[in-house]
ZAMARGU-4260 file (C-alpha; in steps of 0.2 Angstrom, whole numbers, plus 5000, padded with zeros to 4 digits):
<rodrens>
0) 5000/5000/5000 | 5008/5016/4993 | 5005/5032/5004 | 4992/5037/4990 | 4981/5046/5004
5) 4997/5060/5006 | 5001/5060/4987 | 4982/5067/4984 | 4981/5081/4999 | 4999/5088/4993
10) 4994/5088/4973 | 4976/5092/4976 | 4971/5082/4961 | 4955/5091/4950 | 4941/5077/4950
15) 4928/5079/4938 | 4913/5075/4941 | 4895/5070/4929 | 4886/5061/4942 | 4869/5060/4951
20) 4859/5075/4956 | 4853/5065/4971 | 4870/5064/4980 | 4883/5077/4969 | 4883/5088/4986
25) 4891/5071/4999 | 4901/5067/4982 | 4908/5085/4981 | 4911/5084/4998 | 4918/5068/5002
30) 4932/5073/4986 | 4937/5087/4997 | 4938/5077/5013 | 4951/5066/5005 | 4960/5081/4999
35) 4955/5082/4980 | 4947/5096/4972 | 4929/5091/4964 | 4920/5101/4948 | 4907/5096/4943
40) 4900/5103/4924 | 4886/5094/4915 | 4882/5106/4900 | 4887/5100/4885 | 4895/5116/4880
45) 4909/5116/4893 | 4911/5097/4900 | 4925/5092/4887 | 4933/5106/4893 | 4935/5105/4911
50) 4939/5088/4910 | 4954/5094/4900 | 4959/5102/4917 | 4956/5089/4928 | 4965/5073/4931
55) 4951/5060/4932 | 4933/5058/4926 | 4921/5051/4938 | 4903/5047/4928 | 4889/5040/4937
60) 4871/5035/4929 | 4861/5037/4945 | 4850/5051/4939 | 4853/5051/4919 | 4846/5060/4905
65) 4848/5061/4885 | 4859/5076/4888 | 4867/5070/4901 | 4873/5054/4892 | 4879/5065/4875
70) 4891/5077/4891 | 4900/5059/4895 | 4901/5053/4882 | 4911/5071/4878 | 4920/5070/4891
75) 4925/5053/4891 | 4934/5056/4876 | 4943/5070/4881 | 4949/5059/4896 | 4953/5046/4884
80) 4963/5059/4871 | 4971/5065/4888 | 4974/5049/4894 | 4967/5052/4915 | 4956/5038/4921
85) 4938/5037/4921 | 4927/5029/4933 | 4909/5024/4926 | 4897/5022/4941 | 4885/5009/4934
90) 4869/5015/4946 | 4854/5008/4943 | 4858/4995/4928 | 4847/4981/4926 | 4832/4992/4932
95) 4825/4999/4916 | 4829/4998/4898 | 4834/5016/4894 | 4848/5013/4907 | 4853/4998/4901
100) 4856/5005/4881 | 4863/5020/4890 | 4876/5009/4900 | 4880/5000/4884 | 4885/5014/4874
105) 4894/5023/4884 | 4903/5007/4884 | 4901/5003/4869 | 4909/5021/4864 | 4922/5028/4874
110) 4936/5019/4886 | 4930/5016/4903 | 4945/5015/4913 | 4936/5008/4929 | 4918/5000/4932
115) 4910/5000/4947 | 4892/4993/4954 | 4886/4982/4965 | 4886/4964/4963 | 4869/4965/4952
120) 4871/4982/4941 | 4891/4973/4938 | 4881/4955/4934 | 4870/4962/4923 | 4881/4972/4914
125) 4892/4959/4912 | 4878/4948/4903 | 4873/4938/4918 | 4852/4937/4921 | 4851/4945/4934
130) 4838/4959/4942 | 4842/4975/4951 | 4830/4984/4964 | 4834/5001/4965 | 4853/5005/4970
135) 4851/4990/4982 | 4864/4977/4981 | 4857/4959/4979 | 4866/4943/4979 | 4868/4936/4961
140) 4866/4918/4957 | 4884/4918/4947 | 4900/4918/4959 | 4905/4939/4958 | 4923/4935/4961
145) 4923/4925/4943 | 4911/4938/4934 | 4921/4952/4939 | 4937/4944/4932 | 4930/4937/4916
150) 4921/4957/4915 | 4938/4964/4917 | 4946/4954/4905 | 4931/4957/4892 | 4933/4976/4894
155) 4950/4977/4898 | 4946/4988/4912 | 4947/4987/4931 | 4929/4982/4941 | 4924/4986/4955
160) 4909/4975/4963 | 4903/4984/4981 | 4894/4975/4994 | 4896/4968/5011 | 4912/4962/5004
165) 4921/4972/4989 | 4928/4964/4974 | 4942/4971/4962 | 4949/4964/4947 | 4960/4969/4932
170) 4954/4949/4925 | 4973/4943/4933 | 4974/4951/4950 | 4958/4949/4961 | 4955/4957/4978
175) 4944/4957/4994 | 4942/4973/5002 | 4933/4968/5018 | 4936/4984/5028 | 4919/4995/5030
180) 4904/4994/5041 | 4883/4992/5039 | 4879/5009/5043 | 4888/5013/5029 | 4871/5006/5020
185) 4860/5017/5032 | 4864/5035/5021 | 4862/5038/5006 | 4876/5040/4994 | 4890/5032/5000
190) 4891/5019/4981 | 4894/5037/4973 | 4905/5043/4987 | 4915/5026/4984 | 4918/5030/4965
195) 4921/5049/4967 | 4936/5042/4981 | 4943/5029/4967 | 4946/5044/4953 | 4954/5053/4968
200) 4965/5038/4970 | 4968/5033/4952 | 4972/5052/4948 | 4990/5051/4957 | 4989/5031/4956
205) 4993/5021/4937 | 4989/5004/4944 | 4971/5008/4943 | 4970/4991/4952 | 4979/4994/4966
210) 4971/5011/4966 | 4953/5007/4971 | 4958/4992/4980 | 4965/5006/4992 | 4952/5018/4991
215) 4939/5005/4994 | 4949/5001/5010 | 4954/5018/5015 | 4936/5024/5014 | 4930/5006/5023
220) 4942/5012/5036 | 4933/5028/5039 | 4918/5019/5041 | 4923/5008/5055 | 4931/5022/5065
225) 4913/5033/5059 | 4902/5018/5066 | 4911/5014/5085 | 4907/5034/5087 | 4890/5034/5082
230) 4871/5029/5088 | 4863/5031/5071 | 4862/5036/5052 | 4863/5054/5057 | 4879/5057/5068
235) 4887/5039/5058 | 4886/5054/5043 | 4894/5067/5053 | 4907/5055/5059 | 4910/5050/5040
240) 4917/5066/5035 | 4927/5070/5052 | 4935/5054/5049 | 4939/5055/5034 | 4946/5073/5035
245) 4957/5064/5048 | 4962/5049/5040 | 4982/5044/5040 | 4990/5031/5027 | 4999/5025/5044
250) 4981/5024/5052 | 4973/5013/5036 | 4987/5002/5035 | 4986/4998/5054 | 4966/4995/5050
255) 4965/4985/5031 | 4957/4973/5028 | 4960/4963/5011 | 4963/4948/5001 | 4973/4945/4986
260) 4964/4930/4977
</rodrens>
């Protein structure tokens, strides 16, 4: 484990950010608590642009529209042409057919460096039958350690499966991130928060891999430390952030919790 967590509050990596209107505030905020800097610019007009400036992409479908999908699909080529990682949040895939052909051809057109869901929006996208309920993870009837290798391979990407237990794979290395806690499940927006803090860490980290293995983890962390202080949702949030902002990389690597398989 690289002190990544250091590397980003000196270098203040710009994220950007096309993401869900539901949690864009905790994602803004949760960028900054880890140090980076997020921007986050849906028109059309500008999006290419300001991912120009940044150092990652983070797209996320939560809350998707026809315009929305033409600004990622803009911006993911200018990250591409740039050559900084982007992160595609797969929210909500399996749920409705718009999102599925919208998840498609955003794969189907531009690079995704890094694609991340939970066990049933990954399994579906990966071909799998499976059926997503809202942005609840479910358990899938195919094992998610070989779908998520087979889907890395196939898209020569990284994936990212979260759930009580988080899976990453490159389709050769596979990890278990096991750090985190339930009440990490009692708030909204803490799958978006995830992705926002993996295009923090692959901004100053090549091995995208390695990079959200570690920001699954460091963020898992925070969670723990959130959960002993709190007695609900409501101060667990509060908590999230003041941990966060108060993370070490001596603290985390005291604290991980994870498997290479």
């Amino acid at each position: 484990m690289k002190d990544t967590l250091k590397t980003i509050r000196e270098t203040k990596p710009l994220i950007h950010h096309i993401t869900n209107w539901v949690t864009i505030y905790e994602c803004a905020n949760m960028t900054r608590a880890f140090g980076a800097l997020p921007v986050m610019a849906h028109a059309p007009e500008e999006c290419a642009d300001m991912t120009k400036i940044s150092s990652a992409l983070v797209l996320n479908i939560g809350t998707l529209t026809s315009e929305i999908i033409d600004s990622m699909l803009l911006s993911a080529a200018a990250a591409n042409e740039k050559k900084i990682p982007v992160v595609l949040d797969a929210v909500g895939v399996g749920a409705t057919k718009f999102r599925d052909e919208m998840a498609a051809k955003i794969l189907g057109s531009v690079h995704i460096d890094i694609i991340k869901g939970n066990y049933s929006e990954i399994a579906k996208l990966a071909g799998e039958n499976e059926e997503t309920k809202g942005v609840e993870a479910t358990s899938i009837n195919a094992d998610p350690e070989k779908v998520a290798k087979a889907f890395a391979k196939a898209e020569s990407c990284i994936v990212v499966m979260t759930g009580k237990e988080d899976i990453i794979s490159d389709g050769n290395r596979t990890f278990i991130v096991k750090n985190g806690h339930e009440l990490m499940g009692s708030i909204v927006g803490t799958g978006c928060m995830a992705a926002s803090i993996i295009g923090s860490f692959a901004s100053v980290n090549p091995d995208y891999c390695d990079a959200a293995k570690d920001a699954l983890c460091y963020f898992g962390v925070a969670g723990e430390l959130a959960a002993a202080k709190s007695n609900g949702p409501g101060s667990f949030k509060v908590y999230l952030y003041d941990e966060v902002f108060n993370l070490s990389d001596e603290k985390v690597k005291s604290m991980r919790n994870v498997e290479e398989r």
